[in-house]
C-alpha positions as MATLAB code, in Angstrom:
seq = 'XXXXXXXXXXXXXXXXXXXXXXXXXXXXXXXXXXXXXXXXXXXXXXXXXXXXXXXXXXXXXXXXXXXXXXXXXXXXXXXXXXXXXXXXXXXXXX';
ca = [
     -27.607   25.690   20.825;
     -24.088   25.177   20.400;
     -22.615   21.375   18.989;
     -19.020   20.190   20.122;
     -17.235   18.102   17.500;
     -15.489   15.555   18.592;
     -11.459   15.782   17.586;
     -11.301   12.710   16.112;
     -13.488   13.996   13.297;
     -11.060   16.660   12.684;
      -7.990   14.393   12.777;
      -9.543   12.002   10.436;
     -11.051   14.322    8.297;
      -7.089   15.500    7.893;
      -5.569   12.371    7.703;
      -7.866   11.639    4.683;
      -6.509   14.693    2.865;
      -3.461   13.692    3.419;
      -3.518   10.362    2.139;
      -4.841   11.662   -1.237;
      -2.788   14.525   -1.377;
       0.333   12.379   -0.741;
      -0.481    8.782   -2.473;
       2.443    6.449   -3.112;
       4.072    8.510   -0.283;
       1.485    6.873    2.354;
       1.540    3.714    0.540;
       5.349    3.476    1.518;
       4.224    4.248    5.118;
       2.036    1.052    5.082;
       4.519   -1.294    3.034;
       5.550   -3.727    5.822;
       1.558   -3.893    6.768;
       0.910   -4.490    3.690;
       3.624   -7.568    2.517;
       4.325   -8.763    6.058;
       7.082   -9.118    7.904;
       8.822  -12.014    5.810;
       8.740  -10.014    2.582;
       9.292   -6.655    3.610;
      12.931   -6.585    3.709;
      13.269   -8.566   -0.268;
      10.570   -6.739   -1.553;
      10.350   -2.984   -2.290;
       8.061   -0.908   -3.618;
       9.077    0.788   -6.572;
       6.048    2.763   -7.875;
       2.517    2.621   -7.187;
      -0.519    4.392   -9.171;
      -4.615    3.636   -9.278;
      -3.764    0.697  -11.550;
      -0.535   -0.477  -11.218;
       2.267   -1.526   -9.155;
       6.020   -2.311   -9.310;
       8.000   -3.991   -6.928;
      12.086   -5.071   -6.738;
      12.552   -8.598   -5.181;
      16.118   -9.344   -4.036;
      15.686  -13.083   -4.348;
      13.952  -15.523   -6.765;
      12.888  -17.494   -3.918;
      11.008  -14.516   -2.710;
       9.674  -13.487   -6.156;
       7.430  -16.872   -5.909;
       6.317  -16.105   -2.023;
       5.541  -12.466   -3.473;
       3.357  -14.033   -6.497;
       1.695  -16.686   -4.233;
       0.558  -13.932   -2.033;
      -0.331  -11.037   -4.907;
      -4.160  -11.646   -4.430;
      -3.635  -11.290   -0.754;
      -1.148   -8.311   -0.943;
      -3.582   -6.709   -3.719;
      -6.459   -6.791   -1.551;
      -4.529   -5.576    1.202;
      -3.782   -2.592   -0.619;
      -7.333   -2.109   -1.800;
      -8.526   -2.243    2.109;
      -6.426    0.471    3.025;
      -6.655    2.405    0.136;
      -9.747    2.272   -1.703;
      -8.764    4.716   -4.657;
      -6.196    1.879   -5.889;
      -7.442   -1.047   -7.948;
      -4.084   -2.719   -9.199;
      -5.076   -4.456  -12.403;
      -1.003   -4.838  -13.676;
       1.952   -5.910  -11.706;
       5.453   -5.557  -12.683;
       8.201   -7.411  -11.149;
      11.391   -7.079  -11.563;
      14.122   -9.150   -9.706;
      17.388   -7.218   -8.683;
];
């Protein structure tokens, strides 16, 4: 008896690969997702790893909207990609 797979599996099976291959890459991908629309374009992603995370932030006024939402933008992370658990964030203001 022969099974049919579904594509789906396949794709997500591949897009799971790729997102650990790649890492910070795909957290770049997800960056406006992840801060929202009203930070994205003062705050930038510098680097990412499984514990911690560095941003830029253009303004200081932003710098205090960033650190009133880091629990929010921390678990956001976290949903999309379990493997990170930011325990240190560095921010520097540019």
């Amino acid at each position: 008896m022969k099974y049919e797979v579904p594509i789906g599996y396949y794709v997500k099976s591949f897009q799971k690969k790729v997102e650990e291959s790649l890492g910070e890459e795909v957290v770049v991908f997800k960056w406006k997702e992840i801060v929202g629309p009203a930070l994205y374009p003062h705050v930038m992603l510098d680097t990412i790893d499984v514990e911690n995370l560095e941003v830029s932030i253009d303004h200081p006024a932003y710098k205090s909207a960033f650190i009133l939402r880091q629990n929010l933008i921390l678990n956001k992370i976290k949903e999309l990609f379990p493997r990170y658990d930011i325990k240190n964030v560095k921010i520097h203001l540019v």
